[in-house]
C-alpha positions, 0 to 999 in steps of 0.5 A: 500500500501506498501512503495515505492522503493528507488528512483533513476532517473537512472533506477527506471522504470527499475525494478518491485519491490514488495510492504511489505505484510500488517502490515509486520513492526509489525512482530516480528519474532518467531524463532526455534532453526533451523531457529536461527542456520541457520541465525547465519550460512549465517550471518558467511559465507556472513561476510566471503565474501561467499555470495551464500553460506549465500544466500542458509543458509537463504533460508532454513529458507525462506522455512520453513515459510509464509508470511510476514515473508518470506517477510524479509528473502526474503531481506536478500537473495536478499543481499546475491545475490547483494553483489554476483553481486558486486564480479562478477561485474555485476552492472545491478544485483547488482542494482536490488537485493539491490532495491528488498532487501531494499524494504523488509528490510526498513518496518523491525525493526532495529533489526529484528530477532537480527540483527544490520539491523538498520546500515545495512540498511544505509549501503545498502542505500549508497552502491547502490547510490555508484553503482547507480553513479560510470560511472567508472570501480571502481564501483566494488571496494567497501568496503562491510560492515559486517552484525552484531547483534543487541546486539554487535553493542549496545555494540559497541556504548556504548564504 
């Protein structure tokens, strides 16, 4: 069995979500120059706020690979498709896609394909607890956090 989904009293039963593949944590990812050029380009277009265009740039890599790999690249385009909730503000949407998105990515490597998912990954957790709580009309009023590289947020934490 794979880990269990983010917990939330709200509206756990609400959404089916799919378990990791067996030994997906183990993945460590073999990327063309393809896929790394196409990763770079949804990570460009959703730090610019573009999120369906950064949700279409990962899904090229999705098609050209199986599982559990898939699996991964999967959660990013369920990112992609949360942080699109969040500025159409459909809270419902944004909820499901981040919980769907964090099952995924919370069996990855902190820095899976290298990605900063490590920090993402906190990030994403305390976005949807944020979403999850605020009864308000603000709740659409969040900061959204980059997605950053492994290699620049070593950098940053050694400063």
């Amino acid at each position: 069995n794979g880990p269990s989904a983010p917990s939330s009293e709200k509206s756990s039963s609400r959404y089916r979500l799919r378990p990791a593949p067996p030994h997906a944590a183990q993945l460590t990812p073999k990327l063309s120059e393809q896929d790394r050029a196409d990763l770079a380009h949804g990570v460009a277009l959703f730090n610019a706020g573009k999120f369906w265009e950064s949700h279409e740039a990962w899904e090229q890599i999705w098609q050209r690979h199986d599982e559990p790999w898939r699996f991964f690249v999967q959660g990013l385009i369920q990112v992609a498709a949360a942080h699109h909730q969040i500025k159409r503000g459909i809270r419902h949407g944004a909820i499901k896609h981040l919980k769907n998105a964090l099952v995924k990515l919370d069996v990855a490597p902190p820095d899976f394909a290298g990605l900063a998912l490590g920090a993402f990954r906190d990030y994403l957790h305390a976005l949807l607890e944020r979403i999850e709580n605020d009864e308000s009309e603000r709740w659409v009023e969040q900061e959204l956090q980059p997605l950053g590289w492994a290699a620049e947020h070593e950098h940053k934490k050694a400063l």
